[in-house]
C-alpha positions in Angstrom: 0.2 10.6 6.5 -1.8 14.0 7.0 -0.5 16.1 3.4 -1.3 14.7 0.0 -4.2 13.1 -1.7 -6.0 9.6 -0.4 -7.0 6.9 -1.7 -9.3 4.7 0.8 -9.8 0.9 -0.8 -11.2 -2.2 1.4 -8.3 -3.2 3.3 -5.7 -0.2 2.7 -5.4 3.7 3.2 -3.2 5.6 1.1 -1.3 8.9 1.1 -0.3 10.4 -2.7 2.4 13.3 -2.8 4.0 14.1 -5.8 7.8 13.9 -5.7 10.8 15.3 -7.3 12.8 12.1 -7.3 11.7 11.2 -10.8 10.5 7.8 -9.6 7.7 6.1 -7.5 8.6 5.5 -3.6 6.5 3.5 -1.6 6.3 3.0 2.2 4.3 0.7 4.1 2.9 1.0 7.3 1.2 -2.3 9.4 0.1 -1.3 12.8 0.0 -4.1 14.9 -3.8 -4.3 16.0 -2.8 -6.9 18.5 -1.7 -9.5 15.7 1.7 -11.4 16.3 5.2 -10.3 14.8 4.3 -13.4 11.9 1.2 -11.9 10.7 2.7 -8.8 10.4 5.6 -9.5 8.3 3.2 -11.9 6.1 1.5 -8.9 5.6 4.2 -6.9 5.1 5.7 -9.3 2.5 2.7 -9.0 0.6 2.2 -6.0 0.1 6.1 -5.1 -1.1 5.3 -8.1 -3.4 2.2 -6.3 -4.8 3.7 -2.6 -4.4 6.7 -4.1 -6.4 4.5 -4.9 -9.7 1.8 -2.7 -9.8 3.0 0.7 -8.4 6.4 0.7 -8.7 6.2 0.7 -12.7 3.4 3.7 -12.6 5.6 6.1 -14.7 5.3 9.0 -12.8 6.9 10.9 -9.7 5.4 9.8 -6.5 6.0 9.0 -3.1 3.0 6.3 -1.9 2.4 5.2 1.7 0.1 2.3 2.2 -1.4 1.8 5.6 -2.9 -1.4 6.0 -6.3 -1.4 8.0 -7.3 -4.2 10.4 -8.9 -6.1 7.8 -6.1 -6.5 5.5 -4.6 -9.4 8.0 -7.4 -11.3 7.1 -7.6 -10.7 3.2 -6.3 -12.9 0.9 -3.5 -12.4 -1.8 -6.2 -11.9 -4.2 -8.4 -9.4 -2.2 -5.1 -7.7 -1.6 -4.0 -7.5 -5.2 -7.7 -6.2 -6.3 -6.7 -3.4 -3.9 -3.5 -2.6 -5.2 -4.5 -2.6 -8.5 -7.5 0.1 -7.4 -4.7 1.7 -6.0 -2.9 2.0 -9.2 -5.8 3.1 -11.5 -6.4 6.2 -9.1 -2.6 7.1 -8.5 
């Protein structure tokens, strides 16, 4: 989390390094901020879901780590995917 570029975007923090895998890897960290095990999987869930479409198919070499901020546990699918998609313009 401390080399590489960020990205900061409403409800998620995220870590750039290129990579020479030849494909995009993405990790996904969701502290707990005191929120039950449920939350945190729904959370969790979708974010792989979004990561899945709209990073994974970026074309380039990359590993990405998302860290989701407190807010993101009360964001909607929607918010979330307007964040991913940011995400993916900048990467």
């Amino acid at each position: 989390m401390r080399e590489g570029e960020r990205v900061r975007a409403r409800f998620l923090d995220v870590r750039q390094l290129t990579s020479t895998f030849g494909h995009v890897r993405v990790g996904i960290v969701v502290p707990k901020f005191g929120f039950t095990a449920v939350e945190r999987n729904t959370l969790k869930r979708r974010l792989r879901e979004l990561a899945r479409h709209h990073l994974v198919s970026l074309g380039r070499s990359s590993d990405l780590i998302l860290r989701a901020k407190r807010e993101a546990y009360r964001a909607t699918f929607d918010d979330l995917r307007t964040d991913v998609e940011h995400i993916a313009r900048l990467a």
